[in-house]
N, C-alpha and C positions, 0 to 999 in steps of 0.2 A: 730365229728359232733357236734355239738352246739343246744343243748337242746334250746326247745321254739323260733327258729328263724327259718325262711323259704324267700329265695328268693322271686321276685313277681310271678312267673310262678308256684310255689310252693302256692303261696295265691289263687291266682288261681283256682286250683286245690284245695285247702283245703275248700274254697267259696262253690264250686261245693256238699263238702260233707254235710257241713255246711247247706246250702240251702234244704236238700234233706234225712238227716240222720235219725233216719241208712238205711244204702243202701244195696242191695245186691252188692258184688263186681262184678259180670256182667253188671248190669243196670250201675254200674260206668264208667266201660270201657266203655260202648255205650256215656254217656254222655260227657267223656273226648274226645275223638273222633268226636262228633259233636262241642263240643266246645274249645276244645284246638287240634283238628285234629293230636291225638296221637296215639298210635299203641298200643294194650291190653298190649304190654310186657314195655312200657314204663307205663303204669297206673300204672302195678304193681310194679314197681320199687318205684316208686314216692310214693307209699301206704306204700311201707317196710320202706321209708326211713324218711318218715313222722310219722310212728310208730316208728322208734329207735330215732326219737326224742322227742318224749312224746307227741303230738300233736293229732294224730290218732289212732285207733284200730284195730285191723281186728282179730273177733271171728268167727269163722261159716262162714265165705262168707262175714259177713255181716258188713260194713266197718260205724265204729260213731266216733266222735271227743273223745278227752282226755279232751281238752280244747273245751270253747264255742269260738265264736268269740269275745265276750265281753273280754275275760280271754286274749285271744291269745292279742291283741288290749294292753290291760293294762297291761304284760307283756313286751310288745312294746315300750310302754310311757315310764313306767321306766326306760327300758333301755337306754331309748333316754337321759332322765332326768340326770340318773348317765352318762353319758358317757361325754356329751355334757355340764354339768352343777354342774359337779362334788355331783350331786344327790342333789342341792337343787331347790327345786319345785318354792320357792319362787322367785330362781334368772330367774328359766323358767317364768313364770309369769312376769316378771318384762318386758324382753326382748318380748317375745312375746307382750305386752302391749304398748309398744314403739314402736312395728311396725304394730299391727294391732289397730285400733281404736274399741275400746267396746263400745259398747250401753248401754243405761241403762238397756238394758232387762239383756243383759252380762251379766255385773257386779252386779244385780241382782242372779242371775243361780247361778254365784260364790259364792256370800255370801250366798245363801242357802245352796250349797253345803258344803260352810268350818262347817256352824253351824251346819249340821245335821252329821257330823263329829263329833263334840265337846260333840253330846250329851251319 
């Protein structure tokens, strides 16, 4: 199993924790249930399996993330970045920039971000 990566039906489902944590694990299964129309014994699979990949918890009942969404998210990017771009950001940037059109505001956002980087 592949640490920090989860299918969508899996995001899903981690959304649902996300939104709501910590949760009792019964109030989960009710939740998963109204909105992913699952069966208790599939919540809890999906909970153990999302716990052996370092994502979620489950203490006492009471089921919280490992990761926040932001974490989970940039986690994500990364991987995208190495995978896809042989991990440089710059070259991601580059191509993204060619296909979508930035605003001033953008390209703004960006340079505040590189410089509050730098400091």
């Amino acid at each position: 199993m592949e640490a920090y990566k989860m299918g969508a039906i899996e995001e899903k489902f981690a959304g649902l924790v996300w939104e709501n944590e910590p949760i009792p694990s019964g109030k989960l299964v009710k939740l998963a249930a109204e909105h992913l129309e699952w069966k208790k014994s599939t919540t809890y699979t999906i909970i153990k399996k999302l716990c052996n990949k370092g994502i979620l918890k489950s203490e006492g009942s009471i089921v919280s993330s490992v990761l926040s969404r932001d974490q989970y998210l940039a986690k994500q990017s990364k991987r995208f970045v190495d995978e896809a771009f042989q991990g440089s950001l710059p070259g991601f940037l580059t191509a993204f920039a060619r296909e979508e059109e930035l605003s001033a505001k953008d390209i703004a956002q960006i340079r505040e971000v590189i410089d509050s980087l730098g400091k």
